[in-house]
N, C-alpha and C positions, 0 to 999 in steps of 0.2 A: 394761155389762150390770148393772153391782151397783146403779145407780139403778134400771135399769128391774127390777127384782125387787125393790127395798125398793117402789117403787110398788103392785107386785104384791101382795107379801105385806099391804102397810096395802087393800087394795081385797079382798082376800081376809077379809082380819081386822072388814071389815065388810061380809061378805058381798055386797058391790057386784058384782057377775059381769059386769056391762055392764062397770064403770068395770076389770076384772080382764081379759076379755077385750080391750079395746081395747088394755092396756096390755103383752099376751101378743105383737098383732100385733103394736105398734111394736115388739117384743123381735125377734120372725120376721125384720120386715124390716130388721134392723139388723143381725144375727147369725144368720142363717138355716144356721149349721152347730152350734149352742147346744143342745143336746138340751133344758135347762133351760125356753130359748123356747119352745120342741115341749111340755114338759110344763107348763109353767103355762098355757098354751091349750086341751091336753087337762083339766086339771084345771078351768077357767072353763067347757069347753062337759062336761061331766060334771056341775058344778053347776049347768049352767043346762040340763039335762036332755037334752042332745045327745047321748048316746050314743056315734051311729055319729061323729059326728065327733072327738067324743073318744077313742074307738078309731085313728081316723086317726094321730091327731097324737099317742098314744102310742105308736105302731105308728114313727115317724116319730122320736119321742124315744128309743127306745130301738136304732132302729137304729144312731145315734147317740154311745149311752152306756148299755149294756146296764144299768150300775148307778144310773143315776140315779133318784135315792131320789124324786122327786115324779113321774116316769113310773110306777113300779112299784106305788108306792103308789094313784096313781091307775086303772093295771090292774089291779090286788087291787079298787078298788072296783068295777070295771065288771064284775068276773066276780061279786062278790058280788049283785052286783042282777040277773046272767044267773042264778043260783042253780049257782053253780058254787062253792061254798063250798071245798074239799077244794083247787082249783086254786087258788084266790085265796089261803089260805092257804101252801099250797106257794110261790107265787110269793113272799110275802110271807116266807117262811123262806130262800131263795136267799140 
């Protein structure tokens, strides 16, 4: 997994969401009990304006790993763009 998340993080670091996504699934299908895989895929379809599937698969990450810091972080953003400012915050203070 530590390969396929430095991939991650350099396809993140240059905003690549295709080349971030692709590299979230091989995570999934590799490790599909990885909360971490769950949340760099929510983070990729978040950035690539997906939403409701980024909800999915944070929803997915966190059942997971309640703490995992790139789920959470990524649901603080999806509530900030529902304009749930007060909850995204809160979540982000946990």
């Amino acid at each position: 997994m530590q390969e396929l998340s430095q991939q991650y993080l350099q396809a993140d670091n240059r905003d690549d969401w295709r080349a971030a996504l692709a590299v979230a699934e091989q995570a999934i299908a590799q490790y599909p009990q990885d909360a971490q895989a769950w949340a760099m895929r929510a983070r990729a379809h978040f950035m690539g304006q997906n939403a409701r599937a980024a909800q999915a698969d944070v929803t997915r990450a966190l059942s997971l790993d309640p703490k995992c810091a790139l789920a959470v972080a990524t649901d603080a953003g999806l509530k900030f763009d529902d304009g749930l400012d007060r909850l995204a915050m809160a979540k982000l203070d946990d």
